[in-house]
Rosetta silent file (secondary structure, phi, psi, omega in degrees, C-alpha in Angstrom):
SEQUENCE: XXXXXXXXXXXXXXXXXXXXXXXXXXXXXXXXXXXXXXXXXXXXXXXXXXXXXXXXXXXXXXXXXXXXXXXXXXXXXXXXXXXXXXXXXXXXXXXXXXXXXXXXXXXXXXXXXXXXXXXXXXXXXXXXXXXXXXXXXXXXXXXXXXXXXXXXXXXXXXXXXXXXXXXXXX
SCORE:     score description
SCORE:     0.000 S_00000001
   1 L     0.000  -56.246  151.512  -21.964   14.268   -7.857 S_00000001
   2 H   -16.139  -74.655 -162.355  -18.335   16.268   -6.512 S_00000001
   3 H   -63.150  -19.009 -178.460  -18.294   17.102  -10.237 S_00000001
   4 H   -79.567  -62.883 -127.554  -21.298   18.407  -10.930 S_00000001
   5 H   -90.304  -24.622  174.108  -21.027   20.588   -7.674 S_00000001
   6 H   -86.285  -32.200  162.018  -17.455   21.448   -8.669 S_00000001
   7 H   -16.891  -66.994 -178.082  -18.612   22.617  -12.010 S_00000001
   8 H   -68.673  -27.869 -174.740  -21.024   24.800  -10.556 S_00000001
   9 H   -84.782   39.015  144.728  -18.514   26.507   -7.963 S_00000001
  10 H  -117.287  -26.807  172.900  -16.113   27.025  -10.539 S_00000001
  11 H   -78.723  -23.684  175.143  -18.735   28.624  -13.216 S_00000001
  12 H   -72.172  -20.089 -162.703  -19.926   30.982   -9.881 S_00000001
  13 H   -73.698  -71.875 -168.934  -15.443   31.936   -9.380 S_00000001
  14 H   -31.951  -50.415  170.652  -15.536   32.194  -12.993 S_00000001
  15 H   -59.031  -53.293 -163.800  -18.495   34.889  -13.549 S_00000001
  16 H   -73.780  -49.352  161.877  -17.020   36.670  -10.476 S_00000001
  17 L  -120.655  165.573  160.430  -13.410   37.286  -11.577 S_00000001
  18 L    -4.183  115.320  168.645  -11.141   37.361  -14.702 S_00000001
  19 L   -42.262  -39.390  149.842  -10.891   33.950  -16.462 S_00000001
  20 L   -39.453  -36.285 -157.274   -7.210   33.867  -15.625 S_00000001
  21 L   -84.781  -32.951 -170.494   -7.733   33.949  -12.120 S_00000001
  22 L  -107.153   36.427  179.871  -10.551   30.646  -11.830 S_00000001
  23 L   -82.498  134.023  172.638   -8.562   28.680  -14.407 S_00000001
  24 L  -145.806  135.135 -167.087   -8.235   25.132  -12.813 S_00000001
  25 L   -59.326 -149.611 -158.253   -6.682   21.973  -14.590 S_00000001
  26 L   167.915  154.738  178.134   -9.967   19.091  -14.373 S_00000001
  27 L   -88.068  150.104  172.041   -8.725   15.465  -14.380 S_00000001
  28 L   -66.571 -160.535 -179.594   -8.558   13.978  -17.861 S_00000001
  29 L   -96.364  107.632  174.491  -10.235   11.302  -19.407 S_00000001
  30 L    81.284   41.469  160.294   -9.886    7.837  -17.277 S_00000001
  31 L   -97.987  125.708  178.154   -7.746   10.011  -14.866 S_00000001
  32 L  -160.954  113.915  168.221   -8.869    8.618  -11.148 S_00000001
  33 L   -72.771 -177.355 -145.429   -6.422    8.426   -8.054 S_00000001
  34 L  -148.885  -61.610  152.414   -6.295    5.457   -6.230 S_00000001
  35 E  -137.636  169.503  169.804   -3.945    6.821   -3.542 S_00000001
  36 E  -120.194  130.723  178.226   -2.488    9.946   -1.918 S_00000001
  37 E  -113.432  147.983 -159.940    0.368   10.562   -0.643 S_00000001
  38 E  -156.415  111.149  176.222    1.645   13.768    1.440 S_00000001
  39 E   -80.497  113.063 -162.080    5.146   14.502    2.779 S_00000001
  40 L   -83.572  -93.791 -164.325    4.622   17.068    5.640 S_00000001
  41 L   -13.338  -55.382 -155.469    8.509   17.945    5.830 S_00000001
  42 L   -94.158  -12.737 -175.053    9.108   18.205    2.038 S_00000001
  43 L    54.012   37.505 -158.612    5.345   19.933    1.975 S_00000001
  44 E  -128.061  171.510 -139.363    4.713   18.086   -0.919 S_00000001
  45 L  -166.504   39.510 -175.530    1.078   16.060   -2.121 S_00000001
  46 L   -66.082  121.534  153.355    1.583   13.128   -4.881 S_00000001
  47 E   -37.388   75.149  167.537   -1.763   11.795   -7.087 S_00000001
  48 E  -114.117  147.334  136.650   -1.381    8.115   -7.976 S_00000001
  49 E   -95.890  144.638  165.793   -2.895    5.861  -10.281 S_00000001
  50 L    55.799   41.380 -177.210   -2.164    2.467  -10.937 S_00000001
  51 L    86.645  -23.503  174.830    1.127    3.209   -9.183 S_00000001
  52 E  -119.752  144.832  175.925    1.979    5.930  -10.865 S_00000001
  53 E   -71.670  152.427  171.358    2.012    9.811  -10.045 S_00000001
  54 L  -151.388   25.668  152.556   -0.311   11.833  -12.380 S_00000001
  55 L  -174.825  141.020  160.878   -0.381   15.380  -10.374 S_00000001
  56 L  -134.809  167.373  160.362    1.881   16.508   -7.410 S_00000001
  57 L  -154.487  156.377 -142.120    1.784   19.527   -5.650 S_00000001
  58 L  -117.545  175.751  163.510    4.242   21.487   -3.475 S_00000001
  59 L    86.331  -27.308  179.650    3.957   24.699   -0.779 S_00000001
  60 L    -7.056  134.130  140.480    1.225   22.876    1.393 S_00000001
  61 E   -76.575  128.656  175.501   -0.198   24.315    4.583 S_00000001
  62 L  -109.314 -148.043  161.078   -0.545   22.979    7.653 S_00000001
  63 L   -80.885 -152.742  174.759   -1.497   24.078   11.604 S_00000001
  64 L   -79.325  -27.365  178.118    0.237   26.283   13.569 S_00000001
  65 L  -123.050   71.142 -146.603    2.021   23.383   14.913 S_00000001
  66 L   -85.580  -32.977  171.024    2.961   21.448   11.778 S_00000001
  67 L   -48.182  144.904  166.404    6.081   18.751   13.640 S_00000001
  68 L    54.896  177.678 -160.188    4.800   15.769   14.864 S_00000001
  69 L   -92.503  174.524  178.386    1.385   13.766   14.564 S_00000001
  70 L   -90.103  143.974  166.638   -1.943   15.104   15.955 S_00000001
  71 L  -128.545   -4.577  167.178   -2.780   13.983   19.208 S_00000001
  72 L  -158.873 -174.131  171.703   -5.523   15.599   20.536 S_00000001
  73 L   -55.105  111.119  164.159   -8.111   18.265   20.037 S_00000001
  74 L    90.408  -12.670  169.594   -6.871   21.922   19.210 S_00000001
  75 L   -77.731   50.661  133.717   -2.818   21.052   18.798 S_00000001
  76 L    45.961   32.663  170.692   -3.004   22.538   15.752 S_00000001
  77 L   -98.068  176.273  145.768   -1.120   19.246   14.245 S_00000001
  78 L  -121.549  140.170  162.035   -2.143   17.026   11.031 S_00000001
  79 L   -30.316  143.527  151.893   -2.200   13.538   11.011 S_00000001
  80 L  -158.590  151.627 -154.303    0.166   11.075   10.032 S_00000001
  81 E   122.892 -165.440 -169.391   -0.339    7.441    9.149 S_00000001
  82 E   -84.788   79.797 -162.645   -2.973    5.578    7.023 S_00000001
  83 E  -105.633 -157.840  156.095   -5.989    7.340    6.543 S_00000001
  84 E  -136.930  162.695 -178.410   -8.910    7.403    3.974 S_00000001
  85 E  -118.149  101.142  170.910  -10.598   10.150    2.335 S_00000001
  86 E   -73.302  -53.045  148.152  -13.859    9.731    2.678 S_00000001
  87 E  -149.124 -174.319  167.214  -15.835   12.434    1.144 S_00000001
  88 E   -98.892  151.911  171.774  -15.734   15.947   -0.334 S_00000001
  89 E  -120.566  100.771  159.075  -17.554   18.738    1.176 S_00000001
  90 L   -65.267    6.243 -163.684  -19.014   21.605   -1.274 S_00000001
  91 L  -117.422  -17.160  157.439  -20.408   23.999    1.736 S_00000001
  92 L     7.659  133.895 -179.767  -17.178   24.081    3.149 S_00000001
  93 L   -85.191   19.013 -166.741  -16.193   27.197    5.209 S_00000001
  94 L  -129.591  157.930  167.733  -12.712   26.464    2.655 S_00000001
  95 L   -83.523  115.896 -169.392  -12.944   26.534   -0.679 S_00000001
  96 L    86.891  148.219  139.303  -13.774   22.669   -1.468 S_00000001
  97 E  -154.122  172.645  163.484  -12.798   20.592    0.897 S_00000001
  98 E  -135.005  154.698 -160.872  -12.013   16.589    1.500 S_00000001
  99 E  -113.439  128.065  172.812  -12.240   15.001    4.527 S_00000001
 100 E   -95.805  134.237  170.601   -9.619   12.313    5.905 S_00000001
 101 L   -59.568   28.160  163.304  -11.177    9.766    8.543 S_00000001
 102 L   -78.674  130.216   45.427   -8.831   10.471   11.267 S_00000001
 103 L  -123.916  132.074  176.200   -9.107    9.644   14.079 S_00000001
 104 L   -71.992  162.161 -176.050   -8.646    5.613   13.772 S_00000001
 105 H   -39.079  -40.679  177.174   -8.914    3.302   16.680 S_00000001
 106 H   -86.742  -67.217 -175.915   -5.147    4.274   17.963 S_00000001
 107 H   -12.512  -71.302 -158.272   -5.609    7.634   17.644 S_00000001
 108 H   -60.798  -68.415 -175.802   -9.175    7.505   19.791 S_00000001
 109 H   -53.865  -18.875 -178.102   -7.200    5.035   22.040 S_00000001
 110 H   -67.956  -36.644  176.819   -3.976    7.164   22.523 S_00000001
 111 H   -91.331   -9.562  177.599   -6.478   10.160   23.844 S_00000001
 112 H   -74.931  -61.760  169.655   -8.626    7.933   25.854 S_00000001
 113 L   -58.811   -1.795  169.764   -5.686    6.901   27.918 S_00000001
 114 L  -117.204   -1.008  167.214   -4.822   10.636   28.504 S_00000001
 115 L    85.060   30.415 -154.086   -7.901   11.423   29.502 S_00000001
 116 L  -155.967  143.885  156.967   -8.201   13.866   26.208 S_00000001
 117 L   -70.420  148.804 -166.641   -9.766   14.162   23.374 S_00000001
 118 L   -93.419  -10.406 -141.989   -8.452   13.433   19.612 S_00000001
 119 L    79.746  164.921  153.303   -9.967   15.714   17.563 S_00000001
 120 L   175.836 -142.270 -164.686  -11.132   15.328   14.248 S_00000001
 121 L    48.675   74.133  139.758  -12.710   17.349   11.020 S_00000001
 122 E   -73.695  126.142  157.688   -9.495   16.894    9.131 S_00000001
 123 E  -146.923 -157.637 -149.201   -9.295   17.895    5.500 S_00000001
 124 E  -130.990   94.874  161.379   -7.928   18.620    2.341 S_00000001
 125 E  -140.811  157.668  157.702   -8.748   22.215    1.462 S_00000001
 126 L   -62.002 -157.232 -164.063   -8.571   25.297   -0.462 S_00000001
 127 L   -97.486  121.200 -173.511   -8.326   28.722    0.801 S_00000001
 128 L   -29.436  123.204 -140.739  -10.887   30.295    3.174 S_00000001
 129 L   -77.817  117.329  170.867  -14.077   30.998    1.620 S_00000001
 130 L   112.780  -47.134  147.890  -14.477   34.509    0.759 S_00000001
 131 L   -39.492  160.658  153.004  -10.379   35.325   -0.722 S_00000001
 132 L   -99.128  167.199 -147.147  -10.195   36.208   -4.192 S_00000001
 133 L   -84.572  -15.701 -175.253   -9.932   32.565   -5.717 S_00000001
 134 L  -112.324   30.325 -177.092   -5.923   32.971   -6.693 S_00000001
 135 L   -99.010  158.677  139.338   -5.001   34.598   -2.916 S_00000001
 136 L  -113.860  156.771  168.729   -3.719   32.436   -0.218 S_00000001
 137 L   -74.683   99.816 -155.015   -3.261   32.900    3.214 S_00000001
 138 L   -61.828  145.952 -165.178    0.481   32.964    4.070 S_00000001
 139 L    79.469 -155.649 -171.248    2.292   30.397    6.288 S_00000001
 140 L  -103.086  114.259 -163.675    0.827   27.687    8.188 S_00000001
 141 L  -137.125    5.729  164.670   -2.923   28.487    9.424 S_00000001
 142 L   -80.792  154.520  179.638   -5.227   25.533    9.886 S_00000001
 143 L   -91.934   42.179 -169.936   -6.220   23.896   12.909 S_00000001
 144 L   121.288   -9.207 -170.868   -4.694   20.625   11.244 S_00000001
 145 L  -103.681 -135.517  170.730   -5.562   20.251    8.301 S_00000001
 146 E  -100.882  118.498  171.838   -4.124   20.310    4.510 S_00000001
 147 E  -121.656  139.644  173.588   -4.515   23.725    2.674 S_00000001
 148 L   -93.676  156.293  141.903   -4.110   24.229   -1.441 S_00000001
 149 L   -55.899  166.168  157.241   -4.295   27.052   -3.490 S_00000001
 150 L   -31.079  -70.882 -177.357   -7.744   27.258   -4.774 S_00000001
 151 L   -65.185  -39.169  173.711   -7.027   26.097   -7.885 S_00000001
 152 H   -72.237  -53.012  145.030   -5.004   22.964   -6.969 S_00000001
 153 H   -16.654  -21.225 -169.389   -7.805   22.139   -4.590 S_00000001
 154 H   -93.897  -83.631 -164.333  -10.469   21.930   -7.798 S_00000001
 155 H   -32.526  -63.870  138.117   -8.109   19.958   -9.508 S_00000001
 156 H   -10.362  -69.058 -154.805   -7.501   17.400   -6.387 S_00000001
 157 L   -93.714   30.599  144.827  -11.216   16.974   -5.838 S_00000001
 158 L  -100.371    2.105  169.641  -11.741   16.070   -9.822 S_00000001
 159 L   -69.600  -67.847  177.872   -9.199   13.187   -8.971 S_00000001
 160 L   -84.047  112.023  170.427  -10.240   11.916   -5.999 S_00000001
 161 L  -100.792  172.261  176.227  -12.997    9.878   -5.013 S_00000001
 162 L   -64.570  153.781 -174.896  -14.149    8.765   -1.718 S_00000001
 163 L   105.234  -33.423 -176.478  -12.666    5.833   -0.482 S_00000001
 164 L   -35.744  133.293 -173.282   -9.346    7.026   -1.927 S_00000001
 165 E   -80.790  164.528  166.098   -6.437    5.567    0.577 S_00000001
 166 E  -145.161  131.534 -179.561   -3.905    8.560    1.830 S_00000001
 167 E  -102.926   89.556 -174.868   -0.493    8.160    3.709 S_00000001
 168 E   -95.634   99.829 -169.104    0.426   11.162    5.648 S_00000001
 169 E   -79.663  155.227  167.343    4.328   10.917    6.098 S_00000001
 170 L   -69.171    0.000    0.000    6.618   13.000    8.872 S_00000001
């Protein structure tokens, strides 16, 4: 379904600018990740199947407050630990996004005991909705989440299906 839906949002970029500009790799044939992995520090995103990488990508965005894990609603952190990626969103105010299930039970308990909330809506996304499809926004600008280029975003969410596991390292 993700594919059909990326299809169409990539034949709408495509009609709307230069064919250079909405070029996006697509996963190959019997290409499917398995897990993800994401180095905040190194800002870096590895694809694997079967063990092996088969896409990385580098430059990632985070929040405003990219050190240390998220702990509650609005620090402008991303996760880190053992999540899952649960589904893609095509209405996304980003372009594409996928959404990791934090928070898990220690999360929700770590903010319970502070009397605070954890947050949540974490994802995996392109670039705010509304760009030309090769701009990004510069620095770190999410309220937590992951941000792509455009194009590496497409390419991601022809990889990944839900359920995929993801490790979000310091």
């Amino acid at each position: 379904m993700r594919s059909l839906a990326l299809s169409s949002a990539i034949a709408v970029a495509a009609a709307a600018l230069p064919a250079s500009q909405a070029h996006a790799q697509q996963a190959r044939a019997g290409e499917r990740a398995d897990f993800v992995l994401v180095d905040k520090s190194d800002r870096k995103l590895w694809v694997y199947q079967g063990g092996r990488v088969i896409r990385s990508y580098s430059g990632l965005q985070y929040g405003d407050r990219p050190m240390g894990h998220k702990r509650f609603q609005g620090d402008e952190r991303t996760p880190e630990g053992r999540y899952t990626i649960t589904y893609g969103n095509e209405q996304s105010s980003f372009y594409l996004s996928l959404h990791i299930d934090y928070p898990n039970a220690q999360d929700r308990a770590y903010a319970r005991a502070r009397g605070r909330p954890p947050g949540g809506l974490i994802f995996i996304h392109g670039q705010p909705n509304g760009l030309p499809f090769d701009e990004r926004v510069p620095g770190d600008w999410t309220d937590g989440c992951i941000a792509l280029s455009n194009a590496e975003i497409a390419e991601l969410w022809s990889l990944v299906p839900d359920g995929t596991p993801i490790e979000i390292r310091p």
